[in-house]
N, CA, C and O of each residue as an XYZ file, in Angstrom:
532
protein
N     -26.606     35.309     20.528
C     -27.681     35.527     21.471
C     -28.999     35.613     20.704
O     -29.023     35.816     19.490
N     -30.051     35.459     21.418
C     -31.468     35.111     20.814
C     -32.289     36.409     21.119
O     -31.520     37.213     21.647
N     -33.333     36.840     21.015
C     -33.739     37.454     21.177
C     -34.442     37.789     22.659
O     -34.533     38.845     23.285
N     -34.909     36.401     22.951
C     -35.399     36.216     24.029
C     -35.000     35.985     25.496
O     -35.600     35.867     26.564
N     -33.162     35.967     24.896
C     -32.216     35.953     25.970
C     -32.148     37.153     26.647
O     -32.082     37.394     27.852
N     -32.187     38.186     25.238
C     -31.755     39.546     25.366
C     -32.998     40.156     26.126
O     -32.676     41.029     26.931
N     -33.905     39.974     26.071
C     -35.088     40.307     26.284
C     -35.366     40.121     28.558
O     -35.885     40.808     29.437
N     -34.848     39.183     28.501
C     -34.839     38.383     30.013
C     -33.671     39.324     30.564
O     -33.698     39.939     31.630
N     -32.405     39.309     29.403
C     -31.222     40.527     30.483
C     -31.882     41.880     30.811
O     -31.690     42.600     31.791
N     -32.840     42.083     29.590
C     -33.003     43.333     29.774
C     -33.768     43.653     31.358
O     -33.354     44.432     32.217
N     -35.415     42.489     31.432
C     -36.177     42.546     32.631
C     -35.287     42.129     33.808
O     -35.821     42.339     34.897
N     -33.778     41.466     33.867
C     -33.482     40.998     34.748
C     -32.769     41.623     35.691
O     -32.820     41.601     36.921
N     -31.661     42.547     34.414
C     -30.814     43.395     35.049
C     -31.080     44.614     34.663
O     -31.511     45.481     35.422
N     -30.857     44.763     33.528
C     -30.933     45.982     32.586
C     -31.935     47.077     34.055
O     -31.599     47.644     35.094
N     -33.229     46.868     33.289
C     -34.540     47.338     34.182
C     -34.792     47.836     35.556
O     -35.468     48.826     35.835
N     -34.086     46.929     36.512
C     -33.948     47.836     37.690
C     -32.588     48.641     37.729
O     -32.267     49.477     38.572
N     -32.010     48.301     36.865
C     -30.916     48.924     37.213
C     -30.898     50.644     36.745
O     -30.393     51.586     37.356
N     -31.647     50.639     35.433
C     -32.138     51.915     35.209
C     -32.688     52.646     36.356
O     -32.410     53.773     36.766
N     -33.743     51.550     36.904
C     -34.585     52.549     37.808
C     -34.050     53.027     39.040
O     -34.649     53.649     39.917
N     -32.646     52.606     39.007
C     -31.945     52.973     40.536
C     -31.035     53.710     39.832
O     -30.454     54.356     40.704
N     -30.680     53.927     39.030
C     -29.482     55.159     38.407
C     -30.216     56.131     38.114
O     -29.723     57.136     38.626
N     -31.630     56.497     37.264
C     -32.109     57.119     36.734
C     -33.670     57.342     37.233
O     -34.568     57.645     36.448
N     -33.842     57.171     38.490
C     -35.035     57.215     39.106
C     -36.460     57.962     38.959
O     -37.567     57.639     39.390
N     -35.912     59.418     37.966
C     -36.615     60.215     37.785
C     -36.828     60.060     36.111
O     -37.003     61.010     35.347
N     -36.788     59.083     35.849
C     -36.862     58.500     33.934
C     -36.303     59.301     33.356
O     -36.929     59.551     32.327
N     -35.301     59.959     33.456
C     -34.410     60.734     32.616
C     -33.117     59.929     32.083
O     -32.414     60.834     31.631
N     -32.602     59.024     31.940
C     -31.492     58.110     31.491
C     -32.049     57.961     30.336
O     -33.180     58.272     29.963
N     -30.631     57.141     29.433
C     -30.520     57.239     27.860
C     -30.194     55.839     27.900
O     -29.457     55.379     28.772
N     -30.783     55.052     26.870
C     -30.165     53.704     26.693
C     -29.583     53.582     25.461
O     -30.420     53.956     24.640
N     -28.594     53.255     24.926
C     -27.799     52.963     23.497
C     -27.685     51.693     23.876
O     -27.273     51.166     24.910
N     -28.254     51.154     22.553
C     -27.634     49.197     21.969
C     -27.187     49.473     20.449
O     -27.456     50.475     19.787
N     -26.550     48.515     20.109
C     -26.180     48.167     18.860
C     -27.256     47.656     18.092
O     -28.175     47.069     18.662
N     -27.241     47.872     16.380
C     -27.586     47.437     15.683
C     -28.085     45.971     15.404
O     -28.942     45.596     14.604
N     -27.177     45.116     16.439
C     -27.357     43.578     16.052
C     -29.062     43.044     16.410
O     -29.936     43.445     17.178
N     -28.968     42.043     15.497
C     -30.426     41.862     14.994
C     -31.419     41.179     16.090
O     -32.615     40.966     15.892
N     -30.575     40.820     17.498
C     -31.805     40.470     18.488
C     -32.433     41.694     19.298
O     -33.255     41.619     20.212
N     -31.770     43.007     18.669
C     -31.914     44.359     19.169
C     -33.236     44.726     18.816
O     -34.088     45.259     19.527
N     -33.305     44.373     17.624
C     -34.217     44.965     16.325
C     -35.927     44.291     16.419
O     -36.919     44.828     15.925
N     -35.898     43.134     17.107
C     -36.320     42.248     16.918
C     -37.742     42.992     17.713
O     -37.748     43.890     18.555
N     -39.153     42.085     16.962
C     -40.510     43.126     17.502
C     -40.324     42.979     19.497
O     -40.276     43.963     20.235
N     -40.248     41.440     19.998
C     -40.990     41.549     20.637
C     -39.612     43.295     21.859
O     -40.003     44.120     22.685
N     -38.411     43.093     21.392
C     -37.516     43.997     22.737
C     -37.774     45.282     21.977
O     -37.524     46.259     22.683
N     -38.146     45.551     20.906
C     -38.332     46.707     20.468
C     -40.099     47.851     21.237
O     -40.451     49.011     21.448
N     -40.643     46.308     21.358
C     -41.930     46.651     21.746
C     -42.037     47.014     23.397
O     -42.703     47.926     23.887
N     -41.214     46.068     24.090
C     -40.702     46.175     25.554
C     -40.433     47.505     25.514
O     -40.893     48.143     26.462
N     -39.763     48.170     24.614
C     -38.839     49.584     25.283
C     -39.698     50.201     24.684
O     -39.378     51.380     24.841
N     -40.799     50.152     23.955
C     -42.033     51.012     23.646
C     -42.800     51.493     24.667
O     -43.128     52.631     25.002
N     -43.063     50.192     25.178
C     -44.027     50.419     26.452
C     -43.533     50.611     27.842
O     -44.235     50.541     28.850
N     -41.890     50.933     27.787
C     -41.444     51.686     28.578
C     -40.674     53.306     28.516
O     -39.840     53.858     29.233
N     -41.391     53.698     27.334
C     -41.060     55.051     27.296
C     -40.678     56.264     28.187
O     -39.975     57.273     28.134
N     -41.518     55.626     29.031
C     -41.626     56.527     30.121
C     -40.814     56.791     31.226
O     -40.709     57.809     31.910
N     -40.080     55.360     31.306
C     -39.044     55.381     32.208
C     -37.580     55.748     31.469
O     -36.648     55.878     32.264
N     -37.268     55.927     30.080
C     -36.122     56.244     29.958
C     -36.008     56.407     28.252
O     -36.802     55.769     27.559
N     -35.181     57.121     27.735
C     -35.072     56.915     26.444
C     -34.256     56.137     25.941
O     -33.229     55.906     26.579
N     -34.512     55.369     24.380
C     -33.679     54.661     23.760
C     -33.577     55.242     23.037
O     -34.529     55.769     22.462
N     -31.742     55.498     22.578
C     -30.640     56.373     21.523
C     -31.249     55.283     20.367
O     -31.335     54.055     20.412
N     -31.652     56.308     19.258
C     -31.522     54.884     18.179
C     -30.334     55.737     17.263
O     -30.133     56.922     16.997
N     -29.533     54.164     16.874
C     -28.375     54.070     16.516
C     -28.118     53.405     15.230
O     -28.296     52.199     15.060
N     -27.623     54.356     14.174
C     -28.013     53.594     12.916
C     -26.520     52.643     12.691
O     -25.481     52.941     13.279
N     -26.658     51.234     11.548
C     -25.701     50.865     11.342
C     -24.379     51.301     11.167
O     -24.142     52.482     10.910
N     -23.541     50.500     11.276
C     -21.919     50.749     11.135
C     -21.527     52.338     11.182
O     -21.147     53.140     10.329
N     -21.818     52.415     12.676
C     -21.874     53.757     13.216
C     -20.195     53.249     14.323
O     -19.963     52.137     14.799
N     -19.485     54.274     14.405
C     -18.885     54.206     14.993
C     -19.016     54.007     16.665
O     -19.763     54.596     17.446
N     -18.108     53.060     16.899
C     -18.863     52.458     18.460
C     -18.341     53.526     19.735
O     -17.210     53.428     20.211
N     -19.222     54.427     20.147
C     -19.166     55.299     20.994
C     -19.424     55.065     22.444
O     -19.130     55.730     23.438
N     -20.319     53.459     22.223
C     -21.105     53.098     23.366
C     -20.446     53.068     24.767
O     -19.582     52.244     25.066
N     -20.998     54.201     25.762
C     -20.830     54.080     27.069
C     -19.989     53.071     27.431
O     -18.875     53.187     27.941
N     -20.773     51.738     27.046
C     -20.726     50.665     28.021
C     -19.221     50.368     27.395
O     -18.719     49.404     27.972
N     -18.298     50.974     26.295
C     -16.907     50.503     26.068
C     -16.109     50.767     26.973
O     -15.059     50.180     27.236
N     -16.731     51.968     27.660
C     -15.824     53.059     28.731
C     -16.186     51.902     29.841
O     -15.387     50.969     29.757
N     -17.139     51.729     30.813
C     -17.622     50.812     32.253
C     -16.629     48.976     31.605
O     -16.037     48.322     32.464
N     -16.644     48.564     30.376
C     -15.987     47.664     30.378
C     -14.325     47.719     30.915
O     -13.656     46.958     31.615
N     -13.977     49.253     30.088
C     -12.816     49.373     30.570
C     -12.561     49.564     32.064
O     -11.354     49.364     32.198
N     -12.951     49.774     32.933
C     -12.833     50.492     34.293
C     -13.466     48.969     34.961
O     -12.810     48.539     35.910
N     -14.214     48.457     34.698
C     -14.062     47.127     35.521
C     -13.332     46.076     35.109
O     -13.100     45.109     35.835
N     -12.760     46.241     33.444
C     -11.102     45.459     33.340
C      -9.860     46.362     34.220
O      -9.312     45.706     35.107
N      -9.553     47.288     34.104
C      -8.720     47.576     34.968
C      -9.072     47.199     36.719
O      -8.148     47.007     37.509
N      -9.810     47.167     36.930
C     -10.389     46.875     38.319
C      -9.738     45.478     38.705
O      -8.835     45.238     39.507
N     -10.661     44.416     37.684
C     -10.231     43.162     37.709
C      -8.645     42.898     37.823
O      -8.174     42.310     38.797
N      -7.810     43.401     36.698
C      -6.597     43.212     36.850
C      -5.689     43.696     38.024
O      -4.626     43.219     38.420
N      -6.275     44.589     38.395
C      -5.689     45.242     39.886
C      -5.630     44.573     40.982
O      -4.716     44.800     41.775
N      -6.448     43.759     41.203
C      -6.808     42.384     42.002
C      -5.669     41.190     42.021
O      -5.130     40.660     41.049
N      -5.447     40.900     43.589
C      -4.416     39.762     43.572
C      -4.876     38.667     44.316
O      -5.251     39.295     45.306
N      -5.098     37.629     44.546
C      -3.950     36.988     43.240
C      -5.122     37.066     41.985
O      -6.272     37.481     42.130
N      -4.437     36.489     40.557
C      -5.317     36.368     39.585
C      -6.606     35.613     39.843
O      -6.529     34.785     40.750
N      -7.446     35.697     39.403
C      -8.738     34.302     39.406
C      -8.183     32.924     38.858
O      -7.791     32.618     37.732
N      -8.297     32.071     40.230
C      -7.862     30.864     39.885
C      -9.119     29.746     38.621
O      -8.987     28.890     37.747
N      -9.946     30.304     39.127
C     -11.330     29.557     38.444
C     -11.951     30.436     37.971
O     -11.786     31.493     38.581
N     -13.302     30.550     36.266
C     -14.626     30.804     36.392
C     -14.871     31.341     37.166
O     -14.726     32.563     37.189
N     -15.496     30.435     38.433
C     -16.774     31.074     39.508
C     -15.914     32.208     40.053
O     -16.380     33.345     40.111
N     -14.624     31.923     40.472
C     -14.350     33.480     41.354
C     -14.278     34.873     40.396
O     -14.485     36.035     40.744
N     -13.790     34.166     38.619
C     -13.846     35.712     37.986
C     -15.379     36.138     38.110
O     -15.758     37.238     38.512
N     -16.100     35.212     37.749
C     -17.749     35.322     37.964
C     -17.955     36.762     39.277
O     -18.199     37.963     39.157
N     -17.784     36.144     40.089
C     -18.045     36.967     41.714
C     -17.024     37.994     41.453
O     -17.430     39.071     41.890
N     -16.150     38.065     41.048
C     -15.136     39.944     41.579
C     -15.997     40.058     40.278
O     -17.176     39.989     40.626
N     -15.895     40.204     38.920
C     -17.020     40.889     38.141
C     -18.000     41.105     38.949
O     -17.789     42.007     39.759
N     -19.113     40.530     39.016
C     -20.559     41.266     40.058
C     -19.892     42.236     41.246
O     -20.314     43.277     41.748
N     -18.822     41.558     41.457
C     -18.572     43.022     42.962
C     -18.514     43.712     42.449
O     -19.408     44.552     42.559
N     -17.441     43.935     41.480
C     -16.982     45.365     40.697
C     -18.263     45.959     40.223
O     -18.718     46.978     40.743
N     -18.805     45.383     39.314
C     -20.214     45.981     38.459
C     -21.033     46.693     39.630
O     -21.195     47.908     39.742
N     -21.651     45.426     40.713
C     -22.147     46.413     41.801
C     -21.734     47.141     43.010
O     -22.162     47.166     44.164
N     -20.451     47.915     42.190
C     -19.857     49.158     43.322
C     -19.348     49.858     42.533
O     -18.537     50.651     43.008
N     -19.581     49.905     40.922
C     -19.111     51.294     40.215
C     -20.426     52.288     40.752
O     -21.496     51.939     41.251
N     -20.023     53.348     40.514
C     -20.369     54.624     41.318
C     -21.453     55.458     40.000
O     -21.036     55.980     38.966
N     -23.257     55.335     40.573
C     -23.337     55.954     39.699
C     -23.051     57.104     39.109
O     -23.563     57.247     37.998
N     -22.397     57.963     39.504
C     -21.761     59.589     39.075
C     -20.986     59.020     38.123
O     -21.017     59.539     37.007
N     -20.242     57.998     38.317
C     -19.079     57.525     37.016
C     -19.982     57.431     35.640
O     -19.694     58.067     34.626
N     -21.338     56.371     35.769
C     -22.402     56.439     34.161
C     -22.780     57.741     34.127
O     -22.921     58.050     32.944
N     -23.088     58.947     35.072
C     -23.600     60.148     34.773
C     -22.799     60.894     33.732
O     -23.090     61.573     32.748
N     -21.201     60.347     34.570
C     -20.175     61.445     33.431
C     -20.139     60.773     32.430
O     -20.543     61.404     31.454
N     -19.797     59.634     32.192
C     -19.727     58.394     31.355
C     -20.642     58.857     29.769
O     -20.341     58.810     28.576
N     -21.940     59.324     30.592
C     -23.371     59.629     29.348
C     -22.646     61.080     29.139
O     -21.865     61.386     28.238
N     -23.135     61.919     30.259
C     -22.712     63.590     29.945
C     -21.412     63.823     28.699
O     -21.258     64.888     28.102
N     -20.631     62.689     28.499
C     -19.540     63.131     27.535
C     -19.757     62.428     25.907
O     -18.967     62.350     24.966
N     -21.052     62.014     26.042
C     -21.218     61.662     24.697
C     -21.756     62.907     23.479
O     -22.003     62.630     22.305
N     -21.834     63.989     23.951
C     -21.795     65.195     22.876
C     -20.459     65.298     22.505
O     -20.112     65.305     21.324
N     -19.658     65.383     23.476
C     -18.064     65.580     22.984
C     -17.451     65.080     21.915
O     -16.937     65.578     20.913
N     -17.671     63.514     22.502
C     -17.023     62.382     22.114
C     -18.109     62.511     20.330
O     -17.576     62.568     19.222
N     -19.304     62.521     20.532
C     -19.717     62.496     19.001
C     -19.235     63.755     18.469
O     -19.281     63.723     17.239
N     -18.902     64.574     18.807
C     -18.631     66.108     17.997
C     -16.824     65.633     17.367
O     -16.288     65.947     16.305
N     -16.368     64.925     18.339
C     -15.269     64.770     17.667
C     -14.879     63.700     16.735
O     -13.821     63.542     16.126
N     -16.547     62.613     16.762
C     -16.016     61.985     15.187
C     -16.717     62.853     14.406
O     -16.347     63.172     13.276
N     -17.592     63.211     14.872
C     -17.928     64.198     13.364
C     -16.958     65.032     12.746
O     -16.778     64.971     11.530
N     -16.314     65.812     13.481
C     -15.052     66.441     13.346
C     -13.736     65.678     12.443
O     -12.968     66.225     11.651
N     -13.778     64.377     12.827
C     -12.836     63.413     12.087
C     -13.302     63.211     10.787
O     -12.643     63.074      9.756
N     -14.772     63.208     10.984
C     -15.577     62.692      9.714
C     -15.119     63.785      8.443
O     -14.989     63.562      7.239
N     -14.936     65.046      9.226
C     -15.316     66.065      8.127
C     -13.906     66.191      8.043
O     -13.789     67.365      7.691
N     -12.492     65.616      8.167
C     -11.343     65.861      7.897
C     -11.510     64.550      7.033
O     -11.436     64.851      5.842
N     -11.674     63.441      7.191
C     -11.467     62.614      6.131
C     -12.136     63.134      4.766
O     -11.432     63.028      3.762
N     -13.295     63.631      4.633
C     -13.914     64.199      3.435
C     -13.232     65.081      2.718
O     -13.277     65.289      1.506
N     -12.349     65.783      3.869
C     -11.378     66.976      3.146
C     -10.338     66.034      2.220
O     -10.134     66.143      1.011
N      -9.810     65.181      3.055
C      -8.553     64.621      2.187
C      -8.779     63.961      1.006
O      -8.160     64.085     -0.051
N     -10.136     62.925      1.378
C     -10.722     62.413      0.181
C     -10.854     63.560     -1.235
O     -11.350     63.178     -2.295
């Protein structure tokens, strides 16, 4: 992906979608490290949207905690629950967008709310591997 791809998901979807989960600019955004992340002009975008939400910055080869592993999982199970299978593309295309737009925002609320946990317990791992080392 390019930078400028990433940049268009962000104004396309990303953006309102914040503003309807997180209406009152209190939401958290986490991305990865990869380098169309980094890049001036999407770095500058989420500058000059400070206001509507924060961006987690996330240093390299950090263990992947990201939310969005959890919402992938829950709209793969979704998908597979579905009969018959997707005969074509276009129909997996369409049950993805259904699914995506009818997860429940309370599900990303808890989804975010458990990322103290979830980081306390690699840190926790972290500091048992140091022991053994």
């Amino acid at each position: 992906m390019i930078a400028a791809n990433y940049l268009n998901i962000i104004l396309d979807q990303f953006h309102p979608y914040m503003a309807f989960v997180f209406p009152t600019g209190n939401g958290i955004f986490q991305q990865s490290s990869a380098p169309y992340h980094k890049v001036w002009i999407v770095l500058e975008w989420f500058e000059e949207h400070i206001d509507e939400f924060h961006l987690m910055s996330w240093p390299p080869n950090s263990p992947n905690l990201s939310p969005m592993e959890h919402i992938w999982d829950v709209m793969e199970r979704q998908l597979r629950a579905q009969t018959p299978p997707c005969p074509n593309i276009s129909t997996l295309r369409d049950r993805c967008l259904d699914i995506w737009y009818n997860l429940s925002p309370v599900m990303y609320q808890k989804i975010v709310a458990s990322m103290s946990r979830r980081v306390a317990a690699v840190l926790k791992a972290k500091e048992a591997q140091r022991a053994i080392e």
